[in-house]
Backbone as numpy.savetxt, mean C-alpha at the origin, in Angstrom:
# Nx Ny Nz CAx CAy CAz Cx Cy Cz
-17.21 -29.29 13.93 -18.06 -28.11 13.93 -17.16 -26.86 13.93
-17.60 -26.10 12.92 -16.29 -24.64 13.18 -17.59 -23.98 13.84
-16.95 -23.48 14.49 -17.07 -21.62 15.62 -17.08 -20.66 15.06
-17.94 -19.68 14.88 -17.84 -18.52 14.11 -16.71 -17.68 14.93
-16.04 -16.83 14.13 -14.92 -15.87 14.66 -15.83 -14.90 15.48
-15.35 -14.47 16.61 -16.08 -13.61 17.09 -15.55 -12.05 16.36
-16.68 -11.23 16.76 -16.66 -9.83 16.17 -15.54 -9.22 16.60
-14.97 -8.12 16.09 -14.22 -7.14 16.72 -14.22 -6.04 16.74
-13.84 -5.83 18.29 -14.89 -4.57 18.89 -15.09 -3.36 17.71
-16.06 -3.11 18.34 -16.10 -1.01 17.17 -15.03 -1.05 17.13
-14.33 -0.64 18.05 -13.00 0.49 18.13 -11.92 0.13 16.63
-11.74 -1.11 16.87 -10.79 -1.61 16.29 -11.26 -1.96 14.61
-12.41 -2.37 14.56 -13.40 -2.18 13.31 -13.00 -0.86 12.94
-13.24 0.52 13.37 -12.91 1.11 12.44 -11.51 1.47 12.74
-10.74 1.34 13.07 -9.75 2.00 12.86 -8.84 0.95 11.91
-9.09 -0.62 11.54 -9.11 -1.45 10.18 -9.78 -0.53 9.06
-10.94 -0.17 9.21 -11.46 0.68 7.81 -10.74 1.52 7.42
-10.52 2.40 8.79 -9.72 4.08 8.42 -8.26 3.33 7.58
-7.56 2.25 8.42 -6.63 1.83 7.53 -6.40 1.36 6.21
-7.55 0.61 5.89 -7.94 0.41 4.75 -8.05 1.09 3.48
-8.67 1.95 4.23 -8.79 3.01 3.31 -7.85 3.78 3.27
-6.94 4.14 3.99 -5.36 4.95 3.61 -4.88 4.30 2.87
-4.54 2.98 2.85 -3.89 2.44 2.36 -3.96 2.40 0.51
-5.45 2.63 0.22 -6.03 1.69 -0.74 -5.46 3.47 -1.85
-5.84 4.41 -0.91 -5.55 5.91 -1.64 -3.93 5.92 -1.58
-3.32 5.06 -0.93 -1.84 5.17 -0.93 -1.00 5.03 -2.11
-1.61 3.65 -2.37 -1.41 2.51 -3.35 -2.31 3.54 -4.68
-3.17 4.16 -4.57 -3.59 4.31 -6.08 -2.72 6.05 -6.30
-1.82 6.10 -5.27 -1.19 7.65 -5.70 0.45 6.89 -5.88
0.69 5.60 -6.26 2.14 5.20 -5.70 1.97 3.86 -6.63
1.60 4.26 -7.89 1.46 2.26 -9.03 1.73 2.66 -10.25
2.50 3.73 -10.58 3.03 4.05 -12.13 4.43 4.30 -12.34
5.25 3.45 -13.32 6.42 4.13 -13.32 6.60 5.80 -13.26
7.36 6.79 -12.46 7.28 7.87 -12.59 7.93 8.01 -13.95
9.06 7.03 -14.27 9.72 7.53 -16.02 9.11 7.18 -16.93
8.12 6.38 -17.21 6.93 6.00 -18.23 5.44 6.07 -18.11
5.50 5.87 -16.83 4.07 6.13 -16.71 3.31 4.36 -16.30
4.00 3.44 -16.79 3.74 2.13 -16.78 3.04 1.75 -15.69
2.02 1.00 -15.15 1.40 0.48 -14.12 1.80 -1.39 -14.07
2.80 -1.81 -15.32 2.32 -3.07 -15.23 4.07 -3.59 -14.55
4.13 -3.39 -13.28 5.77 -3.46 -13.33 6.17 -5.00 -12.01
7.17 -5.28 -11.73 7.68 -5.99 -11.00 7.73 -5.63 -9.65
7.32 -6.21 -8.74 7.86 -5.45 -7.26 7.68 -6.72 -6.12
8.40 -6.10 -4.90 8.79 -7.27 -4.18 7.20 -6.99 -3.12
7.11 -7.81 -2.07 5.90 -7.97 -1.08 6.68 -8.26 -0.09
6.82 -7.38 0.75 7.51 -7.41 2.44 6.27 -6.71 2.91
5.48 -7.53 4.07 4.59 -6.48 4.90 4.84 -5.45 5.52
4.58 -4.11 5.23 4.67 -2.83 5.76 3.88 -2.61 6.76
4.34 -1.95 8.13 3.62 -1.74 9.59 3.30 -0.82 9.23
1.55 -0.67 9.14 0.83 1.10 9.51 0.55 1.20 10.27
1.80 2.65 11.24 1.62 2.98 12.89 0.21 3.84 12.45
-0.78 3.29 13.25 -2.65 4.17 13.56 -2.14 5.33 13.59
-1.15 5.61 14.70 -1.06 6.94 15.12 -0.56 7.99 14.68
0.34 7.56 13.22 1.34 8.52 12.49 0.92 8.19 11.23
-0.18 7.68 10.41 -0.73 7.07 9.08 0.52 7.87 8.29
0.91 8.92 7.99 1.13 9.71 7.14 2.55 9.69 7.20
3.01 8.87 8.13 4.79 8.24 7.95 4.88 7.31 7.53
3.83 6.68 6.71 3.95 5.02 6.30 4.79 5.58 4.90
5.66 4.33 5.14 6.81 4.97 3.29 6.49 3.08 3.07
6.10 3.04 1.56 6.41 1.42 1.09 7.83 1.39 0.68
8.86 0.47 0.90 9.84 0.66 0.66 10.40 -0.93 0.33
9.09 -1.62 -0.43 9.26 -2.20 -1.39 9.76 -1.79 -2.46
10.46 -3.41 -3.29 11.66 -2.51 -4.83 10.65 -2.73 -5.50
10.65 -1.89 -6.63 9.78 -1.96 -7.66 10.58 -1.61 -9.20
10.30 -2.35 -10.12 11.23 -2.64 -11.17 9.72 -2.26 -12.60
10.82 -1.52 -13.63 9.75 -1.46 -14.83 10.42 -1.66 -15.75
9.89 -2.08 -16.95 10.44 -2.65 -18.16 11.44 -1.46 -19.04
10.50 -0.35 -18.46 11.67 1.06 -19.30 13.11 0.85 -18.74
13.58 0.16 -17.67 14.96 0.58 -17.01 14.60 0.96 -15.80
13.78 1.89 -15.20 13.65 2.16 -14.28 13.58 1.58 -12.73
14.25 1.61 -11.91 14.28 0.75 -10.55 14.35 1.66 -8.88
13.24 1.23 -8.54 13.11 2.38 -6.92 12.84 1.23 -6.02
11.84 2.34 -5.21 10.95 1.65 -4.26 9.21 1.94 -4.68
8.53 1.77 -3.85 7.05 1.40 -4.34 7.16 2.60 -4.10
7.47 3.69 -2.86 6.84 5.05 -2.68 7.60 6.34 -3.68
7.97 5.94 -4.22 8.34 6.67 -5.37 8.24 6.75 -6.28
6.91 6.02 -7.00 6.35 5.34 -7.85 4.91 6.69 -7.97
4.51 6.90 -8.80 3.65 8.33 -8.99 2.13 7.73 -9.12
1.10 8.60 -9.34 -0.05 8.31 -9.38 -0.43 7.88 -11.01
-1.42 6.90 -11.23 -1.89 6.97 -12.27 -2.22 7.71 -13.49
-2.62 8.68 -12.89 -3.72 9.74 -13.91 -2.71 10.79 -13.87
């Protein structure tokens, strides 16, 4: 028989959303080569800690690689549009 997971509290419910959602506007200002423009590129996956309390010091500092030559990290990587 599985156990349903129990809930988790408000508090922490949203402050998962609020993260969520930084994150998700992070990632869509930080997924284009800045030298081409490219979105379709190589990059590594190390989990990044988002401190609640400082959202706006989170740096991805995953490598990220594009077919033009170009080679950084994820946060140096420009917005789409």
């Amino acid at each position: 028989m599985i156990t349903p997971r129990p809930e988790l509290p408000e508090e922490h419910r949203l402050m998962r959303e609020e993260g969520d959602k930084f994150r998700s506007l992070y990632y869509y200002k930080h997924m284009a080569c800045p030298k081409c423009g490219n979105v379709h590129l190589e990059t590594t996956y190390m989990g990044i800690v988002l401190n609640y309390n400082d959202m706006n010091s989170y740096k991805d500092t995953n490598r990220a690689k594009c077919s033009c030559g170009w080679n950084g990290i994820v946060h140096d990587l420009k917005g789409s549009i």
